[in-house]
N, C-alpha and C positions, 0 to 999 in steps of 0.2 A: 529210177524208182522201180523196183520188183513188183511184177503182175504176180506174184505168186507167193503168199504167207507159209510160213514156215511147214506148218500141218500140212499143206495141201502138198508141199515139194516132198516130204519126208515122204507120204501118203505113195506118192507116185513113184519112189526110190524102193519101196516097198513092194509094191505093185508088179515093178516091171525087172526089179533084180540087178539092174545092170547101169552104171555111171561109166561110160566111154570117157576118158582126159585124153587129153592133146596139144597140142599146141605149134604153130608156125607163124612164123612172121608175116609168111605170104596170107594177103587179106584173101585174094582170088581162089589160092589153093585151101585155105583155110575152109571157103564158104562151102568149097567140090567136098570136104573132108565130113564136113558137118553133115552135108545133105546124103553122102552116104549111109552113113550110121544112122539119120533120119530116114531114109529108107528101108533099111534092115530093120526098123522096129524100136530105135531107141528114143527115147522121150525127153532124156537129161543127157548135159553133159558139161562135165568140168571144163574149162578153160586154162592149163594150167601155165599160169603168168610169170615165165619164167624168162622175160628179153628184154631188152630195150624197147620203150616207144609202147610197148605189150596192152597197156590202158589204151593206146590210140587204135591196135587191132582190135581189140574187145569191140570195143564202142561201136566198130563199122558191122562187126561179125553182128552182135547182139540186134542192131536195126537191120538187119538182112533177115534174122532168123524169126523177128517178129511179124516182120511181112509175108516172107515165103513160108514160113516153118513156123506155124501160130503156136501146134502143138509140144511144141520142145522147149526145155526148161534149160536154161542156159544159166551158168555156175563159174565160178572162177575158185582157181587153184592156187597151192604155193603163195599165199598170203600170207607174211611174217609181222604185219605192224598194222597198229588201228587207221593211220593215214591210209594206207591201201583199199582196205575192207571199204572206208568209206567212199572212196574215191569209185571202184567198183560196184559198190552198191549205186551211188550217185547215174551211174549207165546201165543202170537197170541190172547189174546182175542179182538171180532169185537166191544163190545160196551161196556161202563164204567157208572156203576147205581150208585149213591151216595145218603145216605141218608139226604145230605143238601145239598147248595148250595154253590159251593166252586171252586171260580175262577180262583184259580191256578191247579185245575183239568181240569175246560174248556179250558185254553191254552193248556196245554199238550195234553188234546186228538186231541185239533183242530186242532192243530202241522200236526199231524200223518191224519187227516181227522177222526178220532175215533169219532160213535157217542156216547155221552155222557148225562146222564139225570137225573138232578138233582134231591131230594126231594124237593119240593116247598109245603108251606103253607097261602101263601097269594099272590095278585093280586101285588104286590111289586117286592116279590120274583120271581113271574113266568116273571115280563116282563123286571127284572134284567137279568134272563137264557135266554131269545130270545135277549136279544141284545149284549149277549155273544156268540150267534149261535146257542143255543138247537131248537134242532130239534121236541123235543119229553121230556113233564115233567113229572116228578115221580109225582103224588098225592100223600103223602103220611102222617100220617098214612088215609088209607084212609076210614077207619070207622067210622075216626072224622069228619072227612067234607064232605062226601056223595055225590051223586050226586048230589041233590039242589048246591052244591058248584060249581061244574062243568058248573052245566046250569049257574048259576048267572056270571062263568069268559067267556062262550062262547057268550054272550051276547053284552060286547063291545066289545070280542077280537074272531072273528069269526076263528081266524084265528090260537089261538092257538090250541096246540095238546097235550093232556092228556092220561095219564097214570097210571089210579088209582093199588096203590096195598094197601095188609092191608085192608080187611075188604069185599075183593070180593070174590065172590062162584060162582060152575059152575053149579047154577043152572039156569033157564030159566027168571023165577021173577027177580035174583038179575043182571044178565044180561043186561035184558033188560033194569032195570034200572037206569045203568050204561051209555047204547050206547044210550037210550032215551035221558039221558043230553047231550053226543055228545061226550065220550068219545071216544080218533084213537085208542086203544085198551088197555087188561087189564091184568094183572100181575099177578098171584095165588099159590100161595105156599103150605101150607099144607094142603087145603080143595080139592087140587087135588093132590097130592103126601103126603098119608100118609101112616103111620106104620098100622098095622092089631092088632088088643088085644095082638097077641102074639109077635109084637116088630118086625115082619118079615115086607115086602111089596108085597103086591101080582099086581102083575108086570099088568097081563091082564086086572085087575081093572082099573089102572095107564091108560092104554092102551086104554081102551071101556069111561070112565072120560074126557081125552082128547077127544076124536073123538065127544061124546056127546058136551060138550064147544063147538069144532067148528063148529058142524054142529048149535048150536042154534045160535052163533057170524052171521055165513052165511046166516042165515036167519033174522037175525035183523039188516042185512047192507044189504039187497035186497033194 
């Protein structure tokens, strides 16, 4: 069950700008992976459920994070079917990412108050997900549609709230690029969480990568 209703997760995706995804098999390296970007400043972060067995690392990661790591909002990724969503939900994950838009996902999470966020690729799609309840839309991929896309949908609809992933870096340029269109915050996966030459992760990289992201996020919502 999710210690965390929908408002309060969006709240704090808002808040802090930045949704780190990840994902390893390894539950041990998993736990170093998470505690890093816990350290850098992050508060959320996607799970993104893309292996074998991937439910049974969740389950371990999420009872680790609620003991050691009370403040981090733990989220799962890459969820294609309502059996999933539920089955994650059921271990506690607080918010459900799907790579499309899939409305027998948005009943079940809304059920539970789960927030849940689709991928969306067109002005169709995204105002199909707010009058289903999304709080908060996946852009995605989002290397294809950039932010000129972003600006162009905040334009009539001031009011929705994006979520580019796929195609963003934590550097300053592409940042700013991103919260210039008017992006509520951004999603990043391997451009901040990656392997080293030699296949390892070097944890304080992870660690100083995140705190850099949010310090440049906090200064481009001043």
């Amino acid at each position: 069950m999710a210690n965390y209703i929908r408002i309060e997760v969006v709240n704090v995706m808002k808040q802090t700008g930045l949704v780190p995804l990840f994902y390893n098999s390894d539950i041990e390296i998993s736990k170093k992976v998470i505690k890093a970007t816990y350290d850098g400043g992050a508060r959320l972060l996607e799970f993104t459920a893309r292996g074998d067995f991937a439910h049974e690392v969740f389950s371990e990661l999420n009872k680790y994070v609620l003991k050691e790591m009370p403040e981090m909002i733990m989220g799962v990724g890459s969820i294609t079917d309502v059996a999933a969503a539920s089955l994650y939900m059921a271990l506690g994950a607080n918010f459900i990412v799907t790579p499309v838009l899939r409305e027998d996902i948005a009943i079940a999470c809304n059920r539970r108050k789960v927030l849940w966020s689709p991928g969306c690729g067109t002005l169709t799609e995204i105002t199909r997900a707010e009058e289903l309840g999304c709080e908060i839309v996946k852009l995605f991929p989002g290397d294809i549609y950039g932010p000129q896309f972003v600006k162009g949908v905040k334009g009539p609809q001031p009011w929705t709230s994006i979520m580019p992933t796929g195609g963003v870096s934590p550097t300053k340029d592409n940042l700013k690029s991103w919260f210039d269109a008017g992006v509520s915050c951004v999603g990043i996966g391997s451009k901040l969480i990656a392997k080293e030459s030699d296949g390892n992760y070097d944890y304080n990289k992870i660690t100083s990568k995140t705190k850099e992201a949010l310090d440049i996020i906090r200064e481009l919502n001043k």
